[in-house]
N, C-alpha and C positions, 0 to 999 in steps of 0.2 A: 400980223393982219392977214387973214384968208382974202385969197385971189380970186373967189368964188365969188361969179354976180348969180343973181335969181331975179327971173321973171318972170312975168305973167298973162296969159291968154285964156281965152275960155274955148273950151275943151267941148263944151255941146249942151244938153238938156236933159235934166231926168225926165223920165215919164209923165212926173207929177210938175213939171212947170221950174224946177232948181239949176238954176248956171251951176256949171262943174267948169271948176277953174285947173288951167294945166299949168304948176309952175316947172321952169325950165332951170336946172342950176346946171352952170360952169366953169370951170378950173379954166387955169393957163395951160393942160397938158390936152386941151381938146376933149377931155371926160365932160359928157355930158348926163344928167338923170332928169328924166320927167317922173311926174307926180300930180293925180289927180285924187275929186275927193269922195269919188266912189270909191268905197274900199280904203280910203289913204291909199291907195295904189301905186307903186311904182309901174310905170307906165313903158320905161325905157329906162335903159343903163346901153350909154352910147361908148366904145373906150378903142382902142388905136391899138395892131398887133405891130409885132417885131419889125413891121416895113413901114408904122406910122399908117397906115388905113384903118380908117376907123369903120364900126359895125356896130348895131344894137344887138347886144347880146342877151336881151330878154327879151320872152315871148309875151303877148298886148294884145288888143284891140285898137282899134283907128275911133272907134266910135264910144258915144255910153253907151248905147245900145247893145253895146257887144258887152261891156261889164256887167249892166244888168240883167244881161240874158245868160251870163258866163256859168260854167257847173263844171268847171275846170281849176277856179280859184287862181287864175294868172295875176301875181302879182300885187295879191290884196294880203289885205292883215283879216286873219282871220282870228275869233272866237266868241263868246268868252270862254270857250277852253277850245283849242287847234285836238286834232284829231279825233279819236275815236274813244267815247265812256259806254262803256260797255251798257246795252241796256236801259240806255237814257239814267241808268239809275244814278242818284245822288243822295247821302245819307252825312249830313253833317248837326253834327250835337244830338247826335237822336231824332232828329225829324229828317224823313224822307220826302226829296222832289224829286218831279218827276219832267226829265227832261224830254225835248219834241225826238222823236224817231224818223230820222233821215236820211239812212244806208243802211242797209236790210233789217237787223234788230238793234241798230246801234243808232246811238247821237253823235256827227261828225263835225267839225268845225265852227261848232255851235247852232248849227240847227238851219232852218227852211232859209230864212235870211241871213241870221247871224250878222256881224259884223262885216262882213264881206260885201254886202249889197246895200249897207247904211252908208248915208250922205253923210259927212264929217264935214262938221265947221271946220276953217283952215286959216292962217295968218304967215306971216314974214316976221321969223323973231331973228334978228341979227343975221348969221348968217345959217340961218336953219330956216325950215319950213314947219309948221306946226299944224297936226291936226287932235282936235278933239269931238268924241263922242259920248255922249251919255245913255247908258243903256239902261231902261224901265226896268225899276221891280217886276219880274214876272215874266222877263222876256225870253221866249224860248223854253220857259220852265225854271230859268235861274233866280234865284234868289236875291235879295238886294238893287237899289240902283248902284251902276258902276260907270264913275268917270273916266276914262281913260284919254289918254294924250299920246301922243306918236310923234315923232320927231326927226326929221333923216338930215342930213348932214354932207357936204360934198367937202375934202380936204385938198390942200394942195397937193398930197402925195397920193391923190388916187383912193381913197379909202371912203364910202359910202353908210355912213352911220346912223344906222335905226336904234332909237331909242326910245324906251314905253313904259310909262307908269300908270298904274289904275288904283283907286282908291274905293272903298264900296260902303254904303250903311248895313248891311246887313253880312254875317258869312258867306262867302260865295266861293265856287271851282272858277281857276283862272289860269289860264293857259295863253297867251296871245303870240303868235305868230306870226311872222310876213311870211306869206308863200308864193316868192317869187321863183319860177324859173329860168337854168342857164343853159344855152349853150355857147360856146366861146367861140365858134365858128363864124357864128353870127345866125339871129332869128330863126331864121328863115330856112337853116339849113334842117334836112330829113330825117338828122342820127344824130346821135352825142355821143358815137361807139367808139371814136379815136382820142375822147377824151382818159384822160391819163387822172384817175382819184385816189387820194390817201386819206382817211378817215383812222384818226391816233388813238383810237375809244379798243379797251382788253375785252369787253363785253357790250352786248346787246338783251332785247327783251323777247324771246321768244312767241309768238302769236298763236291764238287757237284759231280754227275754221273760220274762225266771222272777222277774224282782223285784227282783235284785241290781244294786250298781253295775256299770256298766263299765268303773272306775277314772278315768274320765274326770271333771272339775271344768271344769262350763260356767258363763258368766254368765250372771243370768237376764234382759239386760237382754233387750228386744226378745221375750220367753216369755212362755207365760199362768203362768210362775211368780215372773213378778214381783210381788212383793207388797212391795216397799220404800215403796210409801204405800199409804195403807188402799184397801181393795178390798171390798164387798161381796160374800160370797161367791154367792147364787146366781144374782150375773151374770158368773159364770166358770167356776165349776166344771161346768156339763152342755157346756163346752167342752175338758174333758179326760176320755179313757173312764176311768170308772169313778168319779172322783172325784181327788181331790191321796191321793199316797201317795209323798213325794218327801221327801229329806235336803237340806235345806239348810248352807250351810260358814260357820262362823265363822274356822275356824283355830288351831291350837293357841296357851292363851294360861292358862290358868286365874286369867281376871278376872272378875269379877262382869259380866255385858253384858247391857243389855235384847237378847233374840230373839222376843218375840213381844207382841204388845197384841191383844184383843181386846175389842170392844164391840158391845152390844147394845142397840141404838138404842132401842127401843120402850121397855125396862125403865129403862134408862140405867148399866145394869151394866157395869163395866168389869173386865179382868183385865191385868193387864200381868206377863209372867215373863221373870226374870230367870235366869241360870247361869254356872257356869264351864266349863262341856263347850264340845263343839270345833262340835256341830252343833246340829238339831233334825228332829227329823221332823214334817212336816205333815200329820196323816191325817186325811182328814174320813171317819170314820165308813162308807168303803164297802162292808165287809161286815156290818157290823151289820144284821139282813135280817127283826125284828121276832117270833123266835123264841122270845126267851127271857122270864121274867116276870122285871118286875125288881120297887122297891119301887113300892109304892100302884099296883100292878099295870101298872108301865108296861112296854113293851115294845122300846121302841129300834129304830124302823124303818133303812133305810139314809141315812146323813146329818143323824141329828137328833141327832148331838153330834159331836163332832173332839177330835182329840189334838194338842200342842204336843210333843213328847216330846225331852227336851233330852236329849243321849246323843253318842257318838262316832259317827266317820261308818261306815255298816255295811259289814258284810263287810273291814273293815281290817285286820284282820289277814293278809289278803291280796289288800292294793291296798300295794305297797310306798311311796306317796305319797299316802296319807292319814294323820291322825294314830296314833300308837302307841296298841295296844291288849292288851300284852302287859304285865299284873303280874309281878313278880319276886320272890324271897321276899326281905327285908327294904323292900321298897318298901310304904306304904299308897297306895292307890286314894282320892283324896278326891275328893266335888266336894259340891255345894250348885246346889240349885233353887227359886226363890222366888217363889210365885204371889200379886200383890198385888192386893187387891179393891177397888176405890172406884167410885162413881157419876159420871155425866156432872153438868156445870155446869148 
């Protein structure tokens, strides 16, 4: 029997008149996650270093206001498909849609709204929290209505479990994301350069100018994107412009697989996340540019958090040799993402 209570408070007001409820879950180890229902959003991941002090380790908003205004994607599940299709283009069975255009010529996390800035119904299922959305035929340019459910998880041993199924009447591109960021320091801190990351993936996807794959699958031996042993990050990253914004390849496989460890040497915080998705994307935080107020008035300069973003590899639905990212109507979309928190020795 999980040790895990959940509660509930309200969190504020959408613009149009909606209570946004904030549920609060926590462990006997002092982990604590908040969860609101803009976005499904993970709000806070609160967790304890090597001396027992705990810190919120994800960057948020205090308010809705801040999520609905957000163009930074803190913390929300983003899609119906996470990243970038090239082109807004989509072409499945022979019939072409044409998705909304929302970062320079491309369609990114699903478009103007997308999932990110939708209200989700939410409930208390044992000891999960549940939310669901139902997205229009037509929304954004996608095809289909598509139900989706999201589900995150607090365990006795520290581990944070997002889990998401969507089902569709018509074909549709499906990619769904949480894109939360970390830094293990805590919030609020200015850099995530002494964080310590190893990313176990032989290859990644190469990008053109605009952001997009070039369908091509390189290895990373011999690149500054190898991260198959740990690598401090800020004795690499001011060797790539702009920062890591790069899809690394697992492979189609839907096994549970460690993709990412990170540790934070000073606190002795450690994350390790696990998935069944094909890829992950590595973003450290390069346009985050210190604009926005977030909670206990932080601000998010560029680089003081990263994303692990476990997801299919982007723009696949049109790279004929990437993984399938086309739902079908009687097929459910499953996967599971598992972020586990424990301190260094």
């Amino acid at each position: 029997m999980s040790s895990t209570t959940i509660t509930t408070s309200v969190f504020g007001t959408t613009k149009d008149g909606k209570e946004v409820k904030k549920y609060q879950l926590k462990n006997n180890n002092g982990v604590v996650v908040e969860l609101i229902n803009v976005g499904a959003a993970i709000a806070s991941i609160q967790v304890p270093d090597k001396a027992g002090n705990v810190k919120d380790v994800v960057p948020g908003y205090a308010t809705v206001e801040g999520y609905e205004t957000d163009s930074f994607y803190l913390g929300v599940v983003v899609g119906r498909a996470a990243n970038r299709t090239g082109k807004g283009k989509l072409t499945i069975d022979g019939k072409n849609h044409q998705l909304t255009i929302n970062n320079g010529p491309n369609h990114l996390h699903g478009g103007f709204q997308g999932f990110c800035k939708a209200f989700w119904d939410s409930s208390i299922e044992g000891d999960c929290v549940k939310f669901t959305y139902v997205s229009p035929d037509g929304e954004e340019g996608y095809p289909g209505e598509l139900t989706t459910q999201v589900t995150y998880q607090l365990t006795d041993d520290n581990q944070v479990i997002f889990h998401v199924t969507a089902t569709t009447t018509k074909p549709t591109l499906v990619n769904l994301v949480n894109h939360c960021y970390f830094n293990l320091a805590g919030h609020d801190m200015p850099t995530m350069y002494g964080h310590k990351i190893t990313i176990p993936a032989d290859s990644y996807t190469p990008l053109d100018d605009t952001s997009v794959p070039t369908g091509e699958i390189k290895p990373v031996e011999g690149t500054l994107y190898d991260l198959r042993e740990p690598v401090t990050i800020g004795d690499r990253i001011h060797n790539i412009d702009g920062g890591y914004d790069i899809n690394y390849c697992y492979g189609p496989s839907n096994n549970k697989h460690l993709y990412a460890r990170l540790v934070d040497p000073e606190s002795g915080r450690v994350m390790e996340a696990f998935t069944t998705q094909s890829g992950v994307q590595f973003y450290s935080g390069n346009y985050l540019d210190g604009s926005c107020v977030g909670k206990d008035g932080a601000t998010y300069p560029k680089h003081s958090a990263l994303c692990v973003e476990a997801q299919n590899y982007p723009d696949a639905a049109n790279q004929a040799n990437f993984p399938n990212a086309i739902l079908r109507p009687g097929e459910t979309y499953d996967h599971t993402t598992w972020y586990k928190f424990s301190v260094t020795e």
